[in-house]
N, C-alpha and C positions, 0 to 999 in steps of 0.2 A: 504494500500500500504506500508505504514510503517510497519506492521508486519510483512510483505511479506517479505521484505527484511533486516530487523534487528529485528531479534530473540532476539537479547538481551534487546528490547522494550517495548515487550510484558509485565513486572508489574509494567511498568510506563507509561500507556496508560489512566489510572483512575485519575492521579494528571495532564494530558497536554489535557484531554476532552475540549474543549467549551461550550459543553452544559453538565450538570452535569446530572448523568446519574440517577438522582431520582426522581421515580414517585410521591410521596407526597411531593415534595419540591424543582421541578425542577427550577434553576436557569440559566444565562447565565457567565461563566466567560470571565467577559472583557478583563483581562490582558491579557488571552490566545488567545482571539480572535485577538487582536490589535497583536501578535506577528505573529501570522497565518498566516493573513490578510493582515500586513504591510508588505513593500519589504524591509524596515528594522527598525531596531531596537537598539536607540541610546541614553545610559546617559549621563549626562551633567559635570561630572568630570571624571576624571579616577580611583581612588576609587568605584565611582558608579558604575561607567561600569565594572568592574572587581568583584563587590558585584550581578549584573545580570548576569552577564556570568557564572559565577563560584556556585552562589549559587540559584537566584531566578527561572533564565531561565537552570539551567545547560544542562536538557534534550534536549530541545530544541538548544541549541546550536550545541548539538553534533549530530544534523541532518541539521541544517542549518548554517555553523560555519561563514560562509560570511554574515550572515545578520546583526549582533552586531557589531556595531561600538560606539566610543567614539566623543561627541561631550563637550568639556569645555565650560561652561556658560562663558560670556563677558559682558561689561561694557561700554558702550559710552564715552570717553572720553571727547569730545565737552560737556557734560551736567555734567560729573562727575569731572571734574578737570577746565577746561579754564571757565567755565560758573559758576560756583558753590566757585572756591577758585579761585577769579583775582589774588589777590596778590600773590601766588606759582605758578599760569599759567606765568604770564610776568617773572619771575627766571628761568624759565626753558627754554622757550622760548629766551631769555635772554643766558644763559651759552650753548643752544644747536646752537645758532644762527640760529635758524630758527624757525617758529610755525607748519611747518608741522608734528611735531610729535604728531597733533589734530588726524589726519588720518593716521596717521605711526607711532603706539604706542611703535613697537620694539626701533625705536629712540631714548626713554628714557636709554638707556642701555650707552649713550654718557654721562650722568652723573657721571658714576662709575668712571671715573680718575678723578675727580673733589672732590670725595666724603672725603678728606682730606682737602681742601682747605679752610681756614679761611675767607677769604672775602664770600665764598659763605654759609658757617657756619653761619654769621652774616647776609646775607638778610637771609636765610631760617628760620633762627628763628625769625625773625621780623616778616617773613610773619605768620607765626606759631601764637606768640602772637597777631596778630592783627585782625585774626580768632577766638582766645580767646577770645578776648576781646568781638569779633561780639555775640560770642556764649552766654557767662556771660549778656550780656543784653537780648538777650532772654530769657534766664531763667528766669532772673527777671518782666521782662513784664509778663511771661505767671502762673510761680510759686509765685513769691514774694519771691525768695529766692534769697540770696545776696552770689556770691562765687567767690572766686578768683584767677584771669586770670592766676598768677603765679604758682599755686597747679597746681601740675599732674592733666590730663581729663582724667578718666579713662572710657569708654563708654561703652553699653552694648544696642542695639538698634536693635530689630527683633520682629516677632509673638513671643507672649507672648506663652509657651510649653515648659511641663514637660520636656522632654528631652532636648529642648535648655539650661535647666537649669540655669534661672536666681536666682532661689531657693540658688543652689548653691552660686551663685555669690552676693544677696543680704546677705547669712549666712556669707560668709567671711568679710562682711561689719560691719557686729553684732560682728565679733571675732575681725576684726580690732580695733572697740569701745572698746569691752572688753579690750583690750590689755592698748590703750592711758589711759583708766580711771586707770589701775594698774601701768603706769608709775609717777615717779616724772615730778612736771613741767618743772625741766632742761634737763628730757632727751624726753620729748615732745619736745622738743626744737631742736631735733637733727633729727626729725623724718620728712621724706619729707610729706609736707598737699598735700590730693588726695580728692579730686573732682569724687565720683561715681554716675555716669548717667544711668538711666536705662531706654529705651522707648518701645514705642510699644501697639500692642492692639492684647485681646484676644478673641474668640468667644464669642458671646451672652450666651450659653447655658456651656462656659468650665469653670466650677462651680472652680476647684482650680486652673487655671489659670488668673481667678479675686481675689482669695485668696491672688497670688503672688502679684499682682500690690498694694491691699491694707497691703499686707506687708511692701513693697517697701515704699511706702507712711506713711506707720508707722514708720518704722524704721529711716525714715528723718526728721519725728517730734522729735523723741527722740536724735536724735545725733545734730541733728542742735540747737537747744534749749538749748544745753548743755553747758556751757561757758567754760568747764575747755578742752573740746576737737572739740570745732567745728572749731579752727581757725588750726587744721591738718588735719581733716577729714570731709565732706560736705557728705548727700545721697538725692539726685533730681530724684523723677520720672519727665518724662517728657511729658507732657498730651498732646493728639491727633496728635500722631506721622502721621507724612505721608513723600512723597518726597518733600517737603516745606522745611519743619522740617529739613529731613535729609542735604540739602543742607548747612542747618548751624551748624548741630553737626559734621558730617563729616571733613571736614576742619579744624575743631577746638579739634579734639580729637588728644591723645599723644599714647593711649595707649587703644586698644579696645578686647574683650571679646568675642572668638568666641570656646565654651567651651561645643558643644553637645557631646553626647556621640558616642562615635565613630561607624559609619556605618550606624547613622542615618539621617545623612544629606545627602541631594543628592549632592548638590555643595556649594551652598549660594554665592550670589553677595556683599553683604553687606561688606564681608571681603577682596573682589576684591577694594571695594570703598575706602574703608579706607586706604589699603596699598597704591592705587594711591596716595594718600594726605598726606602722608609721616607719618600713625601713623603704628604703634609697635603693632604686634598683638602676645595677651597670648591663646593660643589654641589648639587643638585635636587634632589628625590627621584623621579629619573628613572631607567630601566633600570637595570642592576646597584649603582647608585649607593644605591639602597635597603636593598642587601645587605651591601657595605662596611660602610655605616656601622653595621649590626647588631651584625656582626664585630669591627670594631674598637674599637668605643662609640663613644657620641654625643659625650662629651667632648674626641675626639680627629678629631671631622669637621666642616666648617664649615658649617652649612645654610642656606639662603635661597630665597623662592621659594615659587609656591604649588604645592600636590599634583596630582596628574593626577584626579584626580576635579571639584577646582575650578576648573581650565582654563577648560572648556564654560561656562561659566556666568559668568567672566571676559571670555571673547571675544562671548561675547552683551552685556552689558552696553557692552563698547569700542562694538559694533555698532552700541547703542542712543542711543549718546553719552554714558555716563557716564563721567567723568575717572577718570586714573589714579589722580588724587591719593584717591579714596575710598579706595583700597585700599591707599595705600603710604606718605600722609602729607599730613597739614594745610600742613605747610610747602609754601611756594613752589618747585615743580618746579627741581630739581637738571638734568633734561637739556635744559632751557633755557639753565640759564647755561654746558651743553658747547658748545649750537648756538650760542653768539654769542661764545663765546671766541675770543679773537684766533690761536690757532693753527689751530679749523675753519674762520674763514672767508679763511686764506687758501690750504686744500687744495682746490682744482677737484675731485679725487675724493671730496669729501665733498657736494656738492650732488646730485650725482643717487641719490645714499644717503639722504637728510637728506628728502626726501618720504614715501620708505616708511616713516619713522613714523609717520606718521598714515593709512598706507593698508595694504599687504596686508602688510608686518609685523608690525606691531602685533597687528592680528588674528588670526594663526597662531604668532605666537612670542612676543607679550606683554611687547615688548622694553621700551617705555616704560613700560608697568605694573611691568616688577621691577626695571627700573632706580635708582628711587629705595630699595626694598629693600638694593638690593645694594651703597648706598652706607651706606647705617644702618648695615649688617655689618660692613664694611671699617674702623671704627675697632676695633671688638672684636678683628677678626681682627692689627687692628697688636699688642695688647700682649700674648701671647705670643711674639712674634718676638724681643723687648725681655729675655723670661723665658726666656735659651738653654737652660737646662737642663728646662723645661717644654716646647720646642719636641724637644729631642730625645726628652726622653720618649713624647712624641705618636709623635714619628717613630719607635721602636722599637716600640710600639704597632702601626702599620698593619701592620709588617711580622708581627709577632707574628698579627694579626688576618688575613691573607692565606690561609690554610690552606685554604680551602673553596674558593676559586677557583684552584684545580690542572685544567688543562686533561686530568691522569689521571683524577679524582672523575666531571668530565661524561662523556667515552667512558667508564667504567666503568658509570655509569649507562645510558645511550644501548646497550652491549652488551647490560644485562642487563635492561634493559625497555621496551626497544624492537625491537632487532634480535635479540633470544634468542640472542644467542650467548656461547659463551668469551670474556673478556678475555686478552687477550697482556699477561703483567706486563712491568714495564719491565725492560729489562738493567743 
């Protein structure tokens, strides 16, 4: 029927089949069936939906163009802020004079005239360190590592995957150490101490996704141990993440890492959680992370990183042999002097890591390509840390900006244009 009437269809009838049209190897394509089949069809950011519409689903769009819709992933409020951080639940409740903003997340948006105000500067960072401090005792119960509530939390907390790239993010830890060990101890002195957390679990069978974790883990034997730079810089994995866990790293994070390569995330909640609870997020403009920052403003989000549209055409180029450095800087490669630093070569779990640079990471996650990005960023992102009262502001800000990602907004939506029914209000 589709032929019948769009001529222009007919040699893209072989990539939207359902059933694969091979006699020695016939399979079923699900995706194509669920679009078929479903009366619609809907991502969870608008990134996503825009990466379906335009590239996965395109054909099908342009025969069914009312069936794509966007639906933003949400966040319970009740479990993610009032139950999880009491002490920022009663401040807010507190400055909004009311707690219905449990169930009326937009509410939050009544902080922003507030968000210069010193008295509220001073509980919000009370309640800030006193999440710290919750968080630093679990470390120690769970790691035996001793770190302090003062130091920046810099958090990094997901499935452990190549593309989330924590690789990344544990290499700038290794460069950060390189750095403190070449300074004098009085300009160690000058140097804000960060606290880098990294949690999460990875598949049974994802062979360098376990690499990563006892990276992780190696790389905090060697920097913790160290006397001349652990009292600026701490590295904690943190073992058998779950939502327990997150309830007390959440709250207590300053500054958290939501750093895939762009177009590969479909949304993530995780960065939804965090900006509730008034931390600073350094990130992509990958899944929900697009949205955030709209919300909150740009002033108050740290970006890096190329767009999902520039990806493609990034990893063609890696393909082709062209250097990262076109793309990230004239100077001499920054994750060279990680790879020959004296604390990777003497972790055995960093050699069978240290090839997939130049092979199938690189080319799917663009780790050495934004690597040197992401260290350009990393002075800028130090001096507000330095300006507490700019850093709180920030952090009252996300929270302020969190309103749109209420896990009520999306089922409300999802009832009422998708599944046609009544919403059950909250109690």
């Amino acid at each position: 029927m589709v032929i019948s009437t769009r001529k222009d269809m007919e040699g893209k009838i072989e990539s939207m089949r359902v059933l694969d049209n091979n006699p020695e190897k016939p399979v079923v394509r699900m995706a194509n069936l669920c679009v078929v089949a479903g009366h619609t069809v809907n991502g969870v950011a608008e990134l996503h939906s825009n990466i379906l519409k335009q590239e996965l689903f395109a054909d099908y769009v342009s025969i069914w163009p009312n069936k794509f819709q966007n639906k933003t992933n949400g966040i319970t409020p009740r479990r993610w802020l009032r139950f999880c951080n009491p002490e920022l639940s009663e401040i807010v409740t507190k400055w909004l004079k009311t707690d219905q903003w449990t169930s009326n997340l937009d509410l939050l948006t009544g902080l922003r005239k507030f968000a210069d105000d010193e008295k509220l500067h001073a509980e919000w960072a009370a309640a800030k360190l006193a999440s710290k401090k919750r968080l630093a005792k679990h470390v120690l119960d769970v790691t035996g590592v001793t770190i302090d509530p003062d130091s920046l939390f810099d958090i990094q907390i997901k499935r452990i995957h190549e593309y989330k790239r924590q690789l990344m993010n544990i290499l700038g830890a290794v460069y950060r150490y390189k750095k403190l060990k070449e300074m004098s101890a009085a300009d160690r002195q000058k140097v804000t101490p960060r606290t880098v957390m990294v949690g999460g679990k990875a598949f049974a069978t994802y062979t360098n996704a376990k690499r990563i974790v006892k990276l992780v883990n190696d790389v905090g034997a060697v920097v913790n141990n160290d006397a001349d730079v652990n009292k600026y810089l701490k590295v904690v994995f943190i073992p058998n993440y779950n939502v327990s866990v997150a309830e007390v790293l959440i709250p207590g994070s300053e500054l958290s890492q939501h750093i895939s390569t762009a177009g590969m995330e479909a949304s993530g909640t995780s960065n939804m959680k965090f900006s509730l609870n008034g931390c600073v997020i350094i990130g992509t403009l990958d899944g929900a992370n697009v949205e955030i920052r709209e919300e909150v403003g740009q002033d108050n989000f740290f970006l890096f990183g190329a767009k999902a549209d520039q990806v493609a055409g990034l990893r063609k180029d890696r393909e082709n042999g062209l250097s990262s450095q076109t793309h990230a800087s004239k100077k001499p490669s920054s994750l060279s002097g990680v790879v020959l630093s004296a604390p990777t070569t003497t972790l055995l779990s960093w050699i069978p890591l240290k090839g997939t640079l130049d092979l199938g990471v690189v080319t799917t996650s663009l780790l050495a390509m934004t690597f040197q990005a992401t260290l350009m960023h990393r002075p800028g992102l130090m001096k507000p840390t330095r300006d507490k009262k700019k850093w709180v502001k920030m952090s009252i800000l996300n929270t302020a900006g969190s309103g749109k990602f209420s896990s009520d907004r999306t089922i409300d939506q999802y009832a009422k244009e998708i599944w046609g029914i009544s919403a059950c209000p909250v109690p």
